[in-house]
C-alpha positions in Angstrom: 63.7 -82.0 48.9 63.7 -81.1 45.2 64.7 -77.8 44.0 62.0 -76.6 42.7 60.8 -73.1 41.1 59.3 -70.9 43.2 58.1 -67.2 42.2 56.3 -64.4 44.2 54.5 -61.7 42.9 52.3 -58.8 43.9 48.3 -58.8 43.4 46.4 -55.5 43.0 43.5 -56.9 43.1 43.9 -58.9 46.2 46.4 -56.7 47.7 49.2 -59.3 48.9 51.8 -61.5 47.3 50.9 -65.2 45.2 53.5 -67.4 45.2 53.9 -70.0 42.8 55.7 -73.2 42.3 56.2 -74.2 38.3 56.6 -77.3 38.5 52.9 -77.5 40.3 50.8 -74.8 38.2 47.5 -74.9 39.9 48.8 -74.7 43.1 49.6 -71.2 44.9 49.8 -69.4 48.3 49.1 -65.6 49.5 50.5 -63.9 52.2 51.0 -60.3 53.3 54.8 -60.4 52.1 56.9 -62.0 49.2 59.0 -64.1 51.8 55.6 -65.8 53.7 54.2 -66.6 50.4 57.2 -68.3 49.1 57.4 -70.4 52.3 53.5 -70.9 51.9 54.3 -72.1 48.9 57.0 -74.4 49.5 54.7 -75.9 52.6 52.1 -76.5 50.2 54.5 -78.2 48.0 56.5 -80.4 50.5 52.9 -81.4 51.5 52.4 -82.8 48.2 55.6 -84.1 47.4 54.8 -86.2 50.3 51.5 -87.3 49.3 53.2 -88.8 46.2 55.7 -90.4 48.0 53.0 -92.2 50.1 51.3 -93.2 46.9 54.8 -94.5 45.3 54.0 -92.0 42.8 56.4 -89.6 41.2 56.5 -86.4 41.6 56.5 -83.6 39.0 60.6 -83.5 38.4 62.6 -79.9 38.9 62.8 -77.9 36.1 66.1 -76.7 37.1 67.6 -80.4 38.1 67.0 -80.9 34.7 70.1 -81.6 32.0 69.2 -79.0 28.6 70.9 -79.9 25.6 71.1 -76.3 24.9 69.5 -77.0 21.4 65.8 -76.2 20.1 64.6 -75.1 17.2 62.4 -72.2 16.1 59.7 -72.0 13.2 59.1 -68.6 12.2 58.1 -66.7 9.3 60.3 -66.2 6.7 60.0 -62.4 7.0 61.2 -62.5 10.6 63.9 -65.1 9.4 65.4 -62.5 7.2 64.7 -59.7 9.1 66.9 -61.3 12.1 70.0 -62.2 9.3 70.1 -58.6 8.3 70.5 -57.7 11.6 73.1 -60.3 12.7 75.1 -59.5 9.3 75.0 -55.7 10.5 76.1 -57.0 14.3 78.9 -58.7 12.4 77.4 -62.1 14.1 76.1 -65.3 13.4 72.5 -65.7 13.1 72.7 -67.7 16.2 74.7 -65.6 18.4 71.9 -62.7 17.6 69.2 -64.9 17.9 70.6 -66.3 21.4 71.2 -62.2 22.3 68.0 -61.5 22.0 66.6 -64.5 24.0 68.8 -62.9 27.1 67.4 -59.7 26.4 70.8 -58.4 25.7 73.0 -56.6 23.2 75.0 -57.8 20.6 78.2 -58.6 21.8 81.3 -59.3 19.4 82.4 -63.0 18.8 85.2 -64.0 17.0 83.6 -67.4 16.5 81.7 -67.7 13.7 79.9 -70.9 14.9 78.2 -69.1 18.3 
């Protein structure tokens, strides 16, 4: 079985969990608890997975199985570009390391390489 990407979350309006697979967005289960709708989900799923497979088709691959070069770039504006060296320069970091910070939602934290 592939590893996929499951998440569960709560519904207000509906009043029970919705799991999700990523790999498969329009696809989703409900159940009464975050556990049933994440094995709901991953029926659902293995259920397809074996559909393609009967059809010699391929299915959607994992997103975590996946090899990231770790490298993608980012257009912004160039107010936002120089707002973010200003505040890498007062961090005493690279632009990179404080852009990468702020993509994991954390604080600065000191490098003695200039190149991260």
């Amino acid at each position: 079985m592939r590893n996929y990407t499951y998440r569960a979350q709560w519904s207000v309006e509906s009043g029970d969990y919705v799991a999700l697979c990523l790999e498969f967005p329009m696809e989703s289960a409900r159940a009464p608890t975050a556990p049933e709708a994440i094995t709901a989900i991953e029926k659902t799923i293995s259920d397809l997975v074996a559909e393609y497979e009967r059809e010699d088709t391929d299915p959607p691959p994992s997103l975590t199985d996946r090899q990231y070069s770790g490298t993608f770039l980012i257009r912004t504006s160039s107010m936002l570009h120089g707002r973010l060296m200003v505040e890498s320069a007062e961090q005493g970091v690279s632009l990179n390391h404080w852009v990468v910070q702020k993509l994991a939602d954390r604080g600065p934290v000191a490098s003695t390489d200039p190149f991260f």
